[in-house]
VOBA-1610 file (N, C-alpha, C; in pm, whole numbers, padded with zeros to 5 digits, always signed):
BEGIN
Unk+00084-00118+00000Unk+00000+00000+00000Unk+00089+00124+00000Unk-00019+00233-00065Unk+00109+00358-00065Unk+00256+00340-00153Unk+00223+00249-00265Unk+00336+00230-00350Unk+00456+00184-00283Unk+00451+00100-00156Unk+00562+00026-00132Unk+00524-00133-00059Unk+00565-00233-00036Unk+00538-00364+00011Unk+00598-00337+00126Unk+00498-00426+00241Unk+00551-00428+00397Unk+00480-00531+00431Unk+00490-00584+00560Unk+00422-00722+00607Unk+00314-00613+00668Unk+00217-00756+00666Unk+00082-00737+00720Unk+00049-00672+00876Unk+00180-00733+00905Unk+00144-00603+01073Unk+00212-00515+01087Unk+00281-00472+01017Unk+00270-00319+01012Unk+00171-00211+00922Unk+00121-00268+00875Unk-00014-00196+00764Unk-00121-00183+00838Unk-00170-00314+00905Unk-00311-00350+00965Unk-00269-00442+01087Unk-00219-00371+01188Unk-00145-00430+01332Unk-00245-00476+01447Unk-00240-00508+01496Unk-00329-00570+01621Unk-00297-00483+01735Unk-00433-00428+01802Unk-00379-00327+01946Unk-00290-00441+02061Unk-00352-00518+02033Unk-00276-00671+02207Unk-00232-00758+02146Unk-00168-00794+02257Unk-00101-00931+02199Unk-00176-01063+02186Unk-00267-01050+02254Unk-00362-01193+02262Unk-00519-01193+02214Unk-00521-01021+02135Unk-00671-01040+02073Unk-00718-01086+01932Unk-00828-01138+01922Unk-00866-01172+01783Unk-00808-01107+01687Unk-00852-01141+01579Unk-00802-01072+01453Unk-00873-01035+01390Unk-00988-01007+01466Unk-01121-00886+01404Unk-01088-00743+01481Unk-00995-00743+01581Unk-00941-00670+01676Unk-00812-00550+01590Unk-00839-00547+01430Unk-00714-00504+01373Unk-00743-00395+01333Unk-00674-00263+01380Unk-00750-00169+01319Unk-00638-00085+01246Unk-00678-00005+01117Unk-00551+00006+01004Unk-00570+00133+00990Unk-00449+00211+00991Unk-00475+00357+01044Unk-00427+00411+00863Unk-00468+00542+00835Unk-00422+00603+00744Unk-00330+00671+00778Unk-00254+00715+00666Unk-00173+00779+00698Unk-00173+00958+00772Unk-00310+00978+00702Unk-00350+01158+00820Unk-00408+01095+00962Unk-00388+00947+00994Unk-00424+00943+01091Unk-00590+00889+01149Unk-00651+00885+01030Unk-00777+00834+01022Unk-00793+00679+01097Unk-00877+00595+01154Unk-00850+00460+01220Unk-00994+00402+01149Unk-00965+00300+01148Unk-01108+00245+01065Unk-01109+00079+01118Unk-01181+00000+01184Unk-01204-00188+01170Unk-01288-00249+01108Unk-01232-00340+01078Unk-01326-00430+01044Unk-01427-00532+01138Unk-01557-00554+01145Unk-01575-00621+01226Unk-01729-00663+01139Unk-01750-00816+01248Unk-01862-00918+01195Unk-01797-01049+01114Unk-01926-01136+01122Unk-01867-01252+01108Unk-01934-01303+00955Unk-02070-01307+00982Unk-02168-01361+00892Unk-02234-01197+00811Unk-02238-01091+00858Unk-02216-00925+00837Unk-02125-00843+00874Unk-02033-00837+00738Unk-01921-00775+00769Unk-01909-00589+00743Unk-01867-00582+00844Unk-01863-00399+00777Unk-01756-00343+00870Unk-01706-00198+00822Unk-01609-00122+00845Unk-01685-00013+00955Unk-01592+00013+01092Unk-01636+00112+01170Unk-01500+00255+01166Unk-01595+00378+01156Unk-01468+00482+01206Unk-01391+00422+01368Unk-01306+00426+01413Unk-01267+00423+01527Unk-01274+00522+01668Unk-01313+00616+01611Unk-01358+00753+01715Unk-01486+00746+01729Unk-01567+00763+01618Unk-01680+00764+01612Unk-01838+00680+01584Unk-01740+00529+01537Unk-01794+00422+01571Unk-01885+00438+01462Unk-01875+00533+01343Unk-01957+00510+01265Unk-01927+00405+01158Unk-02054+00340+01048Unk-02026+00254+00994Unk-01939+00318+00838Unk-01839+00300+00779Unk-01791+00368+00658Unk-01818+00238+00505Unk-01789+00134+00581Unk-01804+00011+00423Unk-01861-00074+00513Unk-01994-00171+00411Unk-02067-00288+00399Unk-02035-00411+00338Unk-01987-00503+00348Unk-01971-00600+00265Unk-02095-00689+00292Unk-02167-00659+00145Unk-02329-00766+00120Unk-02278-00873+00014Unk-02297-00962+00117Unk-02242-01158+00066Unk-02379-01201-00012Unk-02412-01236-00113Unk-02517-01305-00181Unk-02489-01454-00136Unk-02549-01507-00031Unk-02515-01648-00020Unk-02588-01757-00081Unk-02690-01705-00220Unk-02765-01754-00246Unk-02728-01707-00416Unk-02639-01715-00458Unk-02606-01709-00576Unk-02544-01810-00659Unk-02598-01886-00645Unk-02622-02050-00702Unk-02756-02048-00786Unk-02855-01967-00670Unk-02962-01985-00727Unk-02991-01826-00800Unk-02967-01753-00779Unk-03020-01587-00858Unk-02863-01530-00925Unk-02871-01404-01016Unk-02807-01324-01028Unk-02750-01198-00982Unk-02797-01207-00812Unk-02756-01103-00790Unk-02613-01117-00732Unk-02522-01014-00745Unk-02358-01050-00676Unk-02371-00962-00554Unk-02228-01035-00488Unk-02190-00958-00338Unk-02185-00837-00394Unk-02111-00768-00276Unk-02113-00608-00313Unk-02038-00524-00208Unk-01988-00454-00217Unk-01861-00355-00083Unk-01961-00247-00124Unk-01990-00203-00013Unk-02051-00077-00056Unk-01991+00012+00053Unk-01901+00088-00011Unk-01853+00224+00103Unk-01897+00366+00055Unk-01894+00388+00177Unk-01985+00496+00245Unk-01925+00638+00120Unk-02061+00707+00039Unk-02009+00841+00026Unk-01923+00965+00044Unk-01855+00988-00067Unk-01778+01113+00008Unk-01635+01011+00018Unk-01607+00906+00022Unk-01455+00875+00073Unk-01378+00872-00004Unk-01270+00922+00000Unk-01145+01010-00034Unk-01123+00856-00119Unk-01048+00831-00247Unk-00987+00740-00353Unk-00873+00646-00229Unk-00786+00740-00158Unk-00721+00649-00063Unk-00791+00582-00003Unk-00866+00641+00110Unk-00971+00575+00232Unk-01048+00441+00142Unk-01102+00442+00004Unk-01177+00352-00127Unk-01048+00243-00099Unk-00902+00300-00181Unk-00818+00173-00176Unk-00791+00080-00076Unk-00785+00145+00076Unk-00738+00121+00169Unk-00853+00023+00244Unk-01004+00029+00192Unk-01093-00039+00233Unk-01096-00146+00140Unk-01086-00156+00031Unk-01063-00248-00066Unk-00973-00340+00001Unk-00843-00293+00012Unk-00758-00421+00032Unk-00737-00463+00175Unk-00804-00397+00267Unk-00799-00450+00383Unk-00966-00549+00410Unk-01079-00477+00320Unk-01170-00615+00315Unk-01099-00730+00267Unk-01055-00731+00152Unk-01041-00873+00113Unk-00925-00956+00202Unk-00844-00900+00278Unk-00811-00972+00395Unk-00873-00981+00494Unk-00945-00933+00567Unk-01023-00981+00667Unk-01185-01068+00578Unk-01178-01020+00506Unk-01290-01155+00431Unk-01243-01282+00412Unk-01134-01315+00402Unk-01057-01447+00421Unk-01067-01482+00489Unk-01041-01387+00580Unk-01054-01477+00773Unk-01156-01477+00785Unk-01263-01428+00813Unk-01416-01460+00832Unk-01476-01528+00759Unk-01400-01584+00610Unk-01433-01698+00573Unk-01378-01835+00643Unk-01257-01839+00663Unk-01207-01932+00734Unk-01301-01968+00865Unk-01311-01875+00975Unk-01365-01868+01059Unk-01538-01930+01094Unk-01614-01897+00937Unk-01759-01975+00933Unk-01737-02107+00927Unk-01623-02128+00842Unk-01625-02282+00773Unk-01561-02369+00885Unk-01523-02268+01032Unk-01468-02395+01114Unk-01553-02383+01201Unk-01671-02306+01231Unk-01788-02311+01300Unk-01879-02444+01318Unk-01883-02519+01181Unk-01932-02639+01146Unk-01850-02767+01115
//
């Protein structure tokens, strides 16, 4: 991100040493804080203000219809804040995929 490669915890770090890894919250660079959180409904919170900024809507029924998933972030967000939610969903969508499929 930001036109250079770094490992994953320094981009999107964990506050403790012993918390989940829905517990990751990935700061911008002006300082902005944003998480991811949910398991089966996933979405993005501001960190100050606890508001919601991105949706990720899972079609779990697209076997049977045409409709697709969908990221839907919030109006107004800056092309960075867009990239930066992009590639930090599709890592924490991995894990919360992992995470359903060992539920059962």
């Amino acid at each position: 991100m930001n036109g250079k490669t770094t490992k994953i915890n320094e981009v999107f770090p964990r506050p403790k040493k012993l918390s989940n890894p829905s517990s990751r919250v990935y700061t911008m660079r002006d300082g902005y804080q944003f998480q991811w959180k949910g398991l089966d409904m996933i979405y993005a919170v501001n960190v100050k203000t606890d508001l919601n900024v991105a949706t990720y809507y899972q079609n779990k029924m697209y076997l049977i219809n045409d409709k697709k998933s969908a990221l839907d972030i919030a109006a107004g967000a800056s092309t960075e804040l867009t990239d930066a939610l992009v590639v930090t969903w599709a890592l924490y969508e991995k894990k919360a995929r992992d995470w359903r499929r060992s539920r059962y």
